[in-house]
N, C-alpha and C positions, 0 to 999 in steps of 0.2 A: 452725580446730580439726580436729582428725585424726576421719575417718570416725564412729572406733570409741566415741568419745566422744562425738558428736552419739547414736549409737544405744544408748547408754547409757543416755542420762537416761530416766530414770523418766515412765513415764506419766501420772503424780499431775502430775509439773514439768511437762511439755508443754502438760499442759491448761489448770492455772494460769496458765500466760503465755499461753496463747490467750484463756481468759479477760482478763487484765488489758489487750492492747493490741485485743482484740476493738471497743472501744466508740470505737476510733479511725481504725477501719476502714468505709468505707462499705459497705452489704449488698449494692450491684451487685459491688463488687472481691470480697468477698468467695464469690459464687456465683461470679465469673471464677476465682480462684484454686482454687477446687476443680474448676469445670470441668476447667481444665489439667494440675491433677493426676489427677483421673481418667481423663484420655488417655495418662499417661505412660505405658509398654512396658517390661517386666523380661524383653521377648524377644528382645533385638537387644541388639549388644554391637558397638563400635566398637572398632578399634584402629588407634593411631600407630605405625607399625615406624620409630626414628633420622628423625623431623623435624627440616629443616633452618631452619625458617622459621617464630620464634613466632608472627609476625602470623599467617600462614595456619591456624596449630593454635588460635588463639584466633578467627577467622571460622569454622573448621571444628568448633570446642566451643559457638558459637555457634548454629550451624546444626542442629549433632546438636539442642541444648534443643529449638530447635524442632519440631524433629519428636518430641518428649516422650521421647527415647533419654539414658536415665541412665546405663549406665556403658557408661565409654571406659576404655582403658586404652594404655597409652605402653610400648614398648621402646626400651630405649635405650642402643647398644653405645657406651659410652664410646672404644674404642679405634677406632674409626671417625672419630672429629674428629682425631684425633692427628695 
């Protein structure tokens, strides 16, 4: 799903589903899960300038999760492959 539609749904619907798969979820994962989001950083911003090598941009989007760095963002000069 594109960004702007995750950030769309309604507050009402989010809950609701937190609700409904809430009781499928054990209480340690779920203290984990919020742990991790409460470390994540909306103050760091990664960028890819023309990566040549998915594998290392998918170790490297791996790596950023871990350190709780949510957005990356990608340039990417098409006429540079040419």
């Amino acid at each position: 799903r594109q960004q702007s539609e995750l950030l769309s749904l309604s507050p009402a619907l989010v809950r609701k589903s937190i609700d409904v798969l809430s009781p499928f979820v054990q209480p340690k994962r779920i203290d984990r899960i919020e742990q991790v989001l409460n470390s994540r950083t909306r103050h760091t911003r990664f960028l890819f300038e023309n990566p040549s090598n998915p594998s290392n941009v998918w170790a490297c989007l791996r790596t950023l999760d871990s350190f709780g760095i949510q957005y990356v963002d990608v340039i990417v000069h098409s006429e540079s492959y040419a």
